[in-house]
C-alpha distance (Angstrom), angle and dihedral (degrees) to the residues before:
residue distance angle dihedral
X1 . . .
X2 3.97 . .
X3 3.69 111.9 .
X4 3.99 101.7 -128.3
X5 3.48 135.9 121.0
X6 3.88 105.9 -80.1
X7 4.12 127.7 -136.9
X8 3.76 85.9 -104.0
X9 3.61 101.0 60.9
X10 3.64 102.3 90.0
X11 3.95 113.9 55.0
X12 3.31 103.3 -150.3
X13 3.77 107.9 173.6
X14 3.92 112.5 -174.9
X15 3.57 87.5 49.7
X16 3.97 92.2 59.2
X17 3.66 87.8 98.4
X18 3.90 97.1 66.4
X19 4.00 95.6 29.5
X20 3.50 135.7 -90.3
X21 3.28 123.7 -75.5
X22 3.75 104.6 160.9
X23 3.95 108.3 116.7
X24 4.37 78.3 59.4
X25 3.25 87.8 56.0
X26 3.49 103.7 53.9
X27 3.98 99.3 44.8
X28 4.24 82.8 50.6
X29 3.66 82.1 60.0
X30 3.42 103.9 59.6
X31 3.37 95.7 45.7
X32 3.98 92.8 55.8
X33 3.60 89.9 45.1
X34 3.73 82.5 51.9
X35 4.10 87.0 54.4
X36 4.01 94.2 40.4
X37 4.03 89.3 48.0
X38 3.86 81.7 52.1
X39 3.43 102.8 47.8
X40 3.88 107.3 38.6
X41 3.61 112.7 7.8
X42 3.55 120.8 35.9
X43 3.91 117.1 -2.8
X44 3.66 116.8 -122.2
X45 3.98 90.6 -129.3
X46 3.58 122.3 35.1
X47 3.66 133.0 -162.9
X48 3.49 115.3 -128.4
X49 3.92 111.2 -133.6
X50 4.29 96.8 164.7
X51 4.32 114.5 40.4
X52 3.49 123.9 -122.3
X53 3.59 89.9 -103.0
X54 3.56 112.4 97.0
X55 3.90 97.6 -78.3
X56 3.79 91.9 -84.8
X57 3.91 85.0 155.0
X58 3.56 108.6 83.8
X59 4.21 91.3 148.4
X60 3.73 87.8 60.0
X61 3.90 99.9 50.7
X62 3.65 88.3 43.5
X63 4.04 98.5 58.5
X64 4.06 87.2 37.7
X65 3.73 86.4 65.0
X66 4.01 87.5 41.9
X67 4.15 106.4 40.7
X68 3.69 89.5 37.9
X69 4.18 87.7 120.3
X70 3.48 95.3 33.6
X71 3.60 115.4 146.7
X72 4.29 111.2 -79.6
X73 3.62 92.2 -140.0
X74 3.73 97.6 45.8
X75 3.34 89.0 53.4
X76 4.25 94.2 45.6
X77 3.80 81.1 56.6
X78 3.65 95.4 51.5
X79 3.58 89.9 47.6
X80 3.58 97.5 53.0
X81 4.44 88.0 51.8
X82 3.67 84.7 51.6
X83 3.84 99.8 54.1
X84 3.44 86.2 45.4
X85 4.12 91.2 42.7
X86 4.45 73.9 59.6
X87 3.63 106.5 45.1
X88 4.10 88.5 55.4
X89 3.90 88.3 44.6
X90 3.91 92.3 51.0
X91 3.58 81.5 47.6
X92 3.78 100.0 55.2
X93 3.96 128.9 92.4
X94 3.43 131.1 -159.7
X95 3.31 153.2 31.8
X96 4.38 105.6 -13.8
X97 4.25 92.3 26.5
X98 3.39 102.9 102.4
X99 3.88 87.7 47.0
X100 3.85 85.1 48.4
X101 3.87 86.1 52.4
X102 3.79 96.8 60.2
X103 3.45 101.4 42.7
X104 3.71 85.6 56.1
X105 3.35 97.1 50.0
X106 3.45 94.2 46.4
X107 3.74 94.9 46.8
X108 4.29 81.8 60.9
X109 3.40 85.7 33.8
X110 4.28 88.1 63.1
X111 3.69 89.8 43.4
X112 3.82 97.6 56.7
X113 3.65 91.3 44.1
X114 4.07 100.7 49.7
X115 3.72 99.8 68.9
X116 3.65 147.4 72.1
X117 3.59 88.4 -142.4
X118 3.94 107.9 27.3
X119 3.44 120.2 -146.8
X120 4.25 92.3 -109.4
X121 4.11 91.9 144.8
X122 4.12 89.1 54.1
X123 3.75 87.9 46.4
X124 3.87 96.6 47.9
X125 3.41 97.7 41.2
X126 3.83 87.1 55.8
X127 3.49 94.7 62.8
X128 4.11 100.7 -100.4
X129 3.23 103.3 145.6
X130 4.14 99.6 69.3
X131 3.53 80.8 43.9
X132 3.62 98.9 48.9
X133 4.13 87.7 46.9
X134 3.79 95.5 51.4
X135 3.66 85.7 58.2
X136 3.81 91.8 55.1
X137 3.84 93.8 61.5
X138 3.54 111.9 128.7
X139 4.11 116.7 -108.0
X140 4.09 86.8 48.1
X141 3.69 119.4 130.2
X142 3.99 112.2 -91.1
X143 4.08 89.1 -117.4
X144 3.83 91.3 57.8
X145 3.96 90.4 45.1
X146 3.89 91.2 45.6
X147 3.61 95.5 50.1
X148 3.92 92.3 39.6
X149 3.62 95.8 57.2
X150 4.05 88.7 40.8
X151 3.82 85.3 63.5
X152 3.83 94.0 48.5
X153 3.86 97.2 48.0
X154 3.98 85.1 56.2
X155 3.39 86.9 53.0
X156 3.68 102.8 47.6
X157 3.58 81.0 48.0
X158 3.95 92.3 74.7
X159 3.52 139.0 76.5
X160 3.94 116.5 -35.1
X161 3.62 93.2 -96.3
X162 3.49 97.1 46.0
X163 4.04 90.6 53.2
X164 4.04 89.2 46.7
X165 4.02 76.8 59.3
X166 3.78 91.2 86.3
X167 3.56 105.7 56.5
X168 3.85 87.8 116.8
X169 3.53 90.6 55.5
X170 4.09 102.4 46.5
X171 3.80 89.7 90.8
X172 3.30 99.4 68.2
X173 3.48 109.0 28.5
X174 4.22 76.7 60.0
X175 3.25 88.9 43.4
X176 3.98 87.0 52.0
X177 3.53 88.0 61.5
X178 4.04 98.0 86.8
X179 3.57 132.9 108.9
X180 4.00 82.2 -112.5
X181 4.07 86.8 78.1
X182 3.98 129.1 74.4
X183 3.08 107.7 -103.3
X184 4.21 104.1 -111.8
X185 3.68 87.8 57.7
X186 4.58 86.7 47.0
X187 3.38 79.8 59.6
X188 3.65 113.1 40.7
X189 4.00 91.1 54.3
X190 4.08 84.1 46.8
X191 3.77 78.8 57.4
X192 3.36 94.6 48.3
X193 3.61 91.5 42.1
X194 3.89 92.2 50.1
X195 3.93 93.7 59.4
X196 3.85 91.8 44.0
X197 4.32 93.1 54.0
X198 4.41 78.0 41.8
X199 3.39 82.6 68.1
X200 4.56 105.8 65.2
X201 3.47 151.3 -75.4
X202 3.71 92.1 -69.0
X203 3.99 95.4 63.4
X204 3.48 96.0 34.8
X205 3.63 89.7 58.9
X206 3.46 92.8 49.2
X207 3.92 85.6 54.3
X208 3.33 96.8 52.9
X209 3.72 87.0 52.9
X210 3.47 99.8 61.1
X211 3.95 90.1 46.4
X212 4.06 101.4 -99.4
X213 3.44 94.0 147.4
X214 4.12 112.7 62.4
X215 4.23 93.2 48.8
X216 4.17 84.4 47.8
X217 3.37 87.6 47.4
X218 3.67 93.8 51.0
X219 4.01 97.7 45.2
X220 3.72 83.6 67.0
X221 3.84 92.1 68.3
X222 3.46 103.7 76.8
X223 4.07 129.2 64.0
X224 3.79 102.7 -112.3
X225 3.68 107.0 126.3
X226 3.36 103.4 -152.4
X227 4.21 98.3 46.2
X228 4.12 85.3 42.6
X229 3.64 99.7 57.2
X230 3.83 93.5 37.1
X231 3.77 92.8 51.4
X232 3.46 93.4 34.4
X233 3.83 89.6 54.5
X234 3.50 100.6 46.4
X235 4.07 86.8 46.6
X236 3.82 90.6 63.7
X237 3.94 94.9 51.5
X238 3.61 79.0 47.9
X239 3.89 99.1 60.7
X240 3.48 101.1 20.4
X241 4.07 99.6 118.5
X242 2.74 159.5 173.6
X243 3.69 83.0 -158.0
X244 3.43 126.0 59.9
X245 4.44 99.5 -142.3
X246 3.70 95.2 94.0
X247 4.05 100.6 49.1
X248 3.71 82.3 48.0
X249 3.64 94.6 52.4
X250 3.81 86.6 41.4
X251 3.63 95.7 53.5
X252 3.96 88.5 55.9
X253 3.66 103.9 59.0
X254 4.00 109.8 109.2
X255 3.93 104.9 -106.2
X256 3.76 103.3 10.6
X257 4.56 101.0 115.5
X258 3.73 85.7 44.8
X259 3.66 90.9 45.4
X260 3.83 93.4 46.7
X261 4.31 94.8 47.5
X262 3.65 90.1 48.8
X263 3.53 92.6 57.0
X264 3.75 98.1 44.2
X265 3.72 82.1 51.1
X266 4.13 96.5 66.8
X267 3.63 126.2 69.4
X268 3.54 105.4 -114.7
X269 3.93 96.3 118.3
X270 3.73 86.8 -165.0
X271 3.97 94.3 61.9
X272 3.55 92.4 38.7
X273 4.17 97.7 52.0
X274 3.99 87.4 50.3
X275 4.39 89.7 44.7
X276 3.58 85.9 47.6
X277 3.42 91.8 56.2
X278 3.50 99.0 57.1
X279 4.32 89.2 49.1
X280 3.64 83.7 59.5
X281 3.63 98.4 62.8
X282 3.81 98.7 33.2
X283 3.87 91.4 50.2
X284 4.45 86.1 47.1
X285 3.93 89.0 44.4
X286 4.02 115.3 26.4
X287 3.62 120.1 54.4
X288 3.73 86.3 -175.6
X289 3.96 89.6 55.3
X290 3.52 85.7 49.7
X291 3.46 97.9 63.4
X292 3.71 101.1 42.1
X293 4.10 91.0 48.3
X294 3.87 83.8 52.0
X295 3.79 95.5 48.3
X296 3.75 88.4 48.0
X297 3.23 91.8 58.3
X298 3.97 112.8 -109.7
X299 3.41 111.1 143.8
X300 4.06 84.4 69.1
X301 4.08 93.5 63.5
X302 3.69 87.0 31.7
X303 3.61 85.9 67.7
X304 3.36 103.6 36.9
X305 3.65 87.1 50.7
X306 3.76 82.6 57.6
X307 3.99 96.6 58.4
X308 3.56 99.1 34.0
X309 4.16 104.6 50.4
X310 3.91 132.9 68.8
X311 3.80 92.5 -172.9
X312 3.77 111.1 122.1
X313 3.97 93.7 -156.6
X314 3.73 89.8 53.8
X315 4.08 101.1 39.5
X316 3.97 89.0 53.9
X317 4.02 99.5 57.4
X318 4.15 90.1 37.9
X319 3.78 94.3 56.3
X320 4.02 90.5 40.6
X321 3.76 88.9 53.9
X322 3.62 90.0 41.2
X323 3.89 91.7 55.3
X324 3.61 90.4 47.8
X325 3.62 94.0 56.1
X326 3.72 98.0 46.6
X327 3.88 89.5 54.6
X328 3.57 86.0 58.6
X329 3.59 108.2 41.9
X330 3.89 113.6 2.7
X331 4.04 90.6 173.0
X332 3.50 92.1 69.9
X333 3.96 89.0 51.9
X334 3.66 88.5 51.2
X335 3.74 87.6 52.5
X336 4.14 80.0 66.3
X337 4.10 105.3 30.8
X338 3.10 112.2 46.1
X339 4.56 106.2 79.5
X340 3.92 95.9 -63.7
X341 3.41 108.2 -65.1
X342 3.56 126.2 157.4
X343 3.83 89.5 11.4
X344 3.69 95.0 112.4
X345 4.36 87.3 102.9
X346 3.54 92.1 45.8
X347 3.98 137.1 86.7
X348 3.43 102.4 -131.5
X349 3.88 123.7 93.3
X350 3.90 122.9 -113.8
X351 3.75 82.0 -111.8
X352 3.34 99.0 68.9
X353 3.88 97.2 40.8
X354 3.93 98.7 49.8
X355 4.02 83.9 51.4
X356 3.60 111.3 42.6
X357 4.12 89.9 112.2
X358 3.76 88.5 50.9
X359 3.64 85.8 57.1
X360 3.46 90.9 52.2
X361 3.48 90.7 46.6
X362 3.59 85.3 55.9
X363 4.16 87.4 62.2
X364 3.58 99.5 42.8
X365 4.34 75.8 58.8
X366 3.62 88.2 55.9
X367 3.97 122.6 118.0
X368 3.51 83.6 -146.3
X369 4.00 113.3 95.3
X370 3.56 100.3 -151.8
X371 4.03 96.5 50.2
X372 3.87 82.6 58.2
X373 3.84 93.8 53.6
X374 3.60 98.1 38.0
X375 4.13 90.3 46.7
X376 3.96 87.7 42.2
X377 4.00 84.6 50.6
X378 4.00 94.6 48.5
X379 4.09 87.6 47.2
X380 4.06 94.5 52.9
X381 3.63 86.8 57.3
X382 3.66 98.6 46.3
X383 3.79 80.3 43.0
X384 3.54 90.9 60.1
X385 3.32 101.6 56.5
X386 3.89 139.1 76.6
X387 4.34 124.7 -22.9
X388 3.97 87.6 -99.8
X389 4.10 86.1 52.5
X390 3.54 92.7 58.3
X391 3.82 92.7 37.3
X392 3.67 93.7 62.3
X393 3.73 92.3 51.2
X394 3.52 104.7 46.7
X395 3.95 91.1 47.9
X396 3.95 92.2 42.7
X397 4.32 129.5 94.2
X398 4.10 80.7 -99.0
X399 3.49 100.6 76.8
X400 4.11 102.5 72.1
X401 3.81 81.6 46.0
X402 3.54 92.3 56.4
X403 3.44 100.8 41.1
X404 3.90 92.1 49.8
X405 4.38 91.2 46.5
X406 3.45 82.7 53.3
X407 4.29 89.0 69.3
X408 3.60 99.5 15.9
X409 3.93 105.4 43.1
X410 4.18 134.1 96.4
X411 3.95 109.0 -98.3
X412 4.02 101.2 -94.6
X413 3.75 86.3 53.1
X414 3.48 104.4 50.2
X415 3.62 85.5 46.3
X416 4.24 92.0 61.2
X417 3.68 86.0 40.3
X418 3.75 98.7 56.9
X419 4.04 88.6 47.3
X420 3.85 84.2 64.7
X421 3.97 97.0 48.0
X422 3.74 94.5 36.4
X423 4.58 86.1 55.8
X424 3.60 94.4 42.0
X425 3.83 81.5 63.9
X426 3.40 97.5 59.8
X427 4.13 149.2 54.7
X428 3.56 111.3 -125.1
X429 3.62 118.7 -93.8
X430 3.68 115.7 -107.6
X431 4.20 118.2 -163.1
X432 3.81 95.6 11.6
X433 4.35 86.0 -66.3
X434 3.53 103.6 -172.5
X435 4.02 95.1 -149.9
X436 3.68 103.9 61.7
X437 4.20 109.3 -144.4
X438 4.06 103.0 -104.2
X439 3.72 113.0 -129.4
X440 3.90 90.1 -142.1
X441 4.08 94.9 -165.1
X442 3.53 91.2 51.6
X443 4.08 92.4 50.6
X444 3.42 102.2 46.8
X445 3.76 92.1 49.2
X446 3.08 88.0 52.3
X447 4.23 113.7 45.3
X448 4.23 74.2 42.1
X449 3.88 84.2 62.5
X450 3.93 78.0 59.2
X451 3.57 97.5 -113.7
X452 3.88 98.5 140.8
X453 3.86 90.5 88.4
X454 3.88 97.9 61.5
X455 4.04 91.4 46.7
X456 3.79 80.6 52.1
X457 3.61 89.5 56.3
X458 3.37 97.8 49.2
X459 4.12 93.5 47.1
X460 4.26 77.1 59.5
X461 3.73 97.9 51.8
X462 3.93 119.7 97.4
X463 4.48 84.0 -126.8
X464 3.88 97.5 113.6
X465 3.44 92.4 -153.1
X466 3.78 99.7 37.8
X467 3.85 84.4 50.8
X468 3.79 92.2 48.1
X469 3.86 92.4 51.3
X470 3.66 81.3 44.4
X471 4.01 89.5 60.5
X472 3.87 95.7 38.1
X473 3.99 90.7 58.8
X474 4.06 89.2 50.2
X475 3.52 89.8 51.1
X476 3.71 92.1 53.4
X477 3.59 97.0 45.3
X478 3.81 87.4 51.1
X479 3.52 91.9 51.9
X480 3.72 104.2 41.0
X481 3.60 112.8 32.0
X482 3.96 106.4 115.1
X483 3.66 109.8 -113.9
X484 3.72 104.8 23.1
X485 3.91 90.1 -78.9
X486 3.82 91.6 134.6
X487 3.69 90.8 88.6
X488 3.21 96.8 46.5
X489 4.08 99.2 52.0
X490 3.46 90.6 45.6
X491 3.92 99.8 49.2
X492 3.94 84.8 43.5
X493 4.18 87.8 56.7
X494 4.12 88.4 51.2
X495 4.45 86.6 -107.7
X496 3.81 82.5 141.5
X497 3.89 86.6 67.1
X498 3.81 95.4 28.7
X499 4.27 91.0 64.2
X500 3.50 94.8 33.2
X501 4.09 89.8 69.0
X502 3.84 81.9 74.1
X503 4.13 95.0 54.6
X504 3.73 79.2 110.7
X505 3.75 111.6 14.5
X506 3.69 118.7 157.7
X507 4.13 81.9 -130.6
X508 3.77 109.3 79.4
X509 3.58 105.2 -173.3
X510 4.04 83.6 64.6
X511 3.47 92.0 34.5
X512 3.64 92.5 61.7
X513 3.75 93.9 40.5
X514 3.98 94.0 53.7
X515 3.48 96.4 44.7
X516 3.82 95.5 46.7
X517 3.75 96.6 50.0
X518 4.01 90.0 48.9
X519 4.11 90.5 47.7
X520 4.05 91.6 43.4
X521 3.94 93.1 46.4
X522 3.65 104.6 24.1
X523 2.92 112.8 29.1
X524 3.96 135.8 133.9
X525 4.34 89.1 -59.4
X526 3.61 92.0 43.3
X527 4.28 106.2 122.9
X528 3.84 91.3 -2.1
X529 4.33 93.7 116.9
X530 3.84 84.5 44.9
């Protein structure tokens, strides 16, 4: 059987009524996060300005700081001297060449290091590359491999066709990998190898080919700082979708779950963001990985990693792996929610447990948008889940935060936030029922929190599945307020206009929903006894 997150995974109870299509959801995830991580928090290829060696070379950071707006031709020219300034050193024997070697390289070295925009195309077009790989051979000094594998990450750093460039050389900078290196040159080609599996599916698979992933797995296992976050970095671009093959290979190498909860269990924030990244896709892609991560007990130092850090780089990949998690097995997040119970086997103090939706509520507080989103996210999870789940959260410091997102917020967030009010409504759905069990304390707090607006909204926006969550939250408001009120509240918020924009919408499924909720409740008798 394949080892991916199935359909079933996330129980998702008001959407029962139009099928479940949670386990979809939560791969999709991961591979936006993947995008977002990408685009504004932590690039998927890095250029490396200071080696892996200590930071012996003060000269170089010092003229990257002043030759940063030198001119981009000058700088093509003196990259085209230097590859030459390499292809005679390669070419020299005797006493003095391997000398002459370095200082070449590290003369091309300088140049792809100085700039915003490094002169890669010069270099390439020079004839680096063969260079660059000659230099790799095994039985070369460490200085010449260190400063040969600092040129190709700054090349696999470039544009895509620049980083498909070092195909020739992905051999041995995997091959570079093993415990048979030093360990600055391990991780400068785990570097390099990190920006090259930045760049797709394509590359990665290539990677995974040639057996990248089990030695980067294994330079994760010791304590060095540096090496860990590195390998552990380069690891997560390596695995991080949209197929599942590489977390499954991952999840297989001898050492690697008790590798990754140690980590996540020391307070270098730095190790622990990159660690965290690599949960995140492993608990979106391996059910397998799921299960061992769970048995080893992560969602306890996921959440305390939750209440005890301020770092935004660290907060976003803990509460994406802790939504993952919940989708799959919400009973072992109840063993931590719900007022400290069953925590007596665990590290984490009753503190943390009895406030983990405070510390949510603490994100959804955030100025920053995608805390909000990704804390909305964990909560309609938890909010899909058992009575007790949906307990907690309605009685917890959340709920006014919710209710206000849910009018105040940017689109993708009210969106999140409305899957959390729309599950606290309702029982979850046993046998594929398509009428969810209303939970009618927990929706007339709510529409009284005057929430029925912002579901309206989202029944008018051209989202399909924002507009059909829009639609099932009408429906249950018209069927569960005491007293017949539901028709009233919703006619009062203009949802008589709002559903009948689909009267003739291309979409059927929300066609037929619309239209069926306006003939069952408004229909010809509607207002006649009044």
């Amino acid at each position: 059987m394949a080892d991916v997150g199935s359909a079933s995974n996330r129980r998702d109870p008001i959407k029962s009524s139009v099928g479940n299509v949670a386990g979809q959801r939560r791969r999709q995830q991961a591979v936006t996060v993947a995008k977002e991580r990408r685009e504004s928090l932590v690039r998927a290829k890095r250029l490396c300005r200071v080696g892996t060696n200590g930071g012996d070379d003060e000269d170089a950071r010092v003229e990257n700081e002043m030759m940063i707006d030198e001119e981009q031709p000058v700088l093509e020219s003196q990259t085209v001297k230097a590859v030459e300034e390499l292809k005679s050193a390669v070419q020299s024997q005797g006493k003095g060449a391997m000398q002459k070697r370095v200082t070449a390289l590290r003369e091309l070295r300088r140049l792809l290091s100085k700039s915003e925009f490094p002169p890669i195309d010069a270099a390439l077009t020079a004839g680096a590359i063969p260079l660059l790989v000659q230099c790799l051979s095994f039985g070369s000094p460490d200085e010449q491999l260190l400063e040969s594998a600092w040129c190709l990450t700054n090349i696999a750093a470039g544009k895509p066709e620049e980083t498909k460039a070092l195909l020739p050389a992905l051999p041995l900078l995997v091959a570079h990998l093993g415990e048979k290196s030093s360990a600055p040159v391990a991780e400068q080609c785990a570097w390099a190898i990190g920006n090259v599996a930045g760049e797709g599916e394509e590359l990665r698979n290539v990677l995974l080919s040639q057996g990248a992933l089990p030695p980067l797995a294994r330079m994760i296992f010791p304590d060095k700082g540096s090496t860990v976050r590195t390998a552990a970095w380069a690891l997560s671009n390596l695995i991080k979708g949209p197929e599942s093959k590489a977390a499954a290979q991952l999840v297989r190498v001898d050492g690697i779950v008790d590798a990754i909860l140690r980590h996540l269990k020391k307070t270098d924030e730095e190790i622990a963001t990159e660690i965290a990244w690599i949960v995140v896709y492993l608990s979106a892609l391996s059910d397998i990985a799921t299960s061992m991560l769970l048995k080893g007990g992560i969602l306890q130092l996921l959440v305390e990693r939750l209440a005890t850090s301020n770092s935004l780089q660290l907060l976003i990949p803990v509460l994406r792996s802790l939504g993952n998690f919940v989708s799959v097995d919400p009973k072992a997040m109840l063993t931590i929610l719900v007022g400290g119970q069953n925590t007596e086997d665990t590290d984490i103090p009753d503190q943390i447990s009895e406030n983990v939706t405070n510390v949510l509520a603490k994100c959804l507080r955030s100025e920053h948008r995608v805390l909000k989103k990704e804390a909305a996210w964990v909560l309609s999870n938890i909010a899909a889940g058992s009575i007790e789940h949906k307990r907690m959260i309605h009685s917890s410091e959340a709920m006014p935060l919710l209710l206000r997102l849910l009018s105040t917020s940017p689109f993708d967030i009210k969106k999140e936030v409305a899957y959390v009010l729309g599950n606290l409504c309702v029982e979850s759905a046993e046998g594929g029922d398509a009428r969810p069990r209303i939970i009618q304390e927990h929706l007339v707090s709510i529409v009284s929190g005057g929430c029925l607006r912002g579901f309206i909204d989202l029944v008018r926006s051209p989202d399909i599945e924002a507009a059909r969550l829009g639609l099932q939250f009408i429906e249950l408001v018209l069927r569960g307020m005491p007293n017949g009120e539901g028709s009233k509240l919703v006619e009062g918020e203009d949802g008589i206009d709002a559903m009948e924009r689909f009267q003739f919408h291309e979409n059927e499924e929300l066609r037929v929903m619309a239209n069926s909720l306006v003939d069952k409740y408004f229909g010809e008798d509607y207002g006649i006894n009044e």
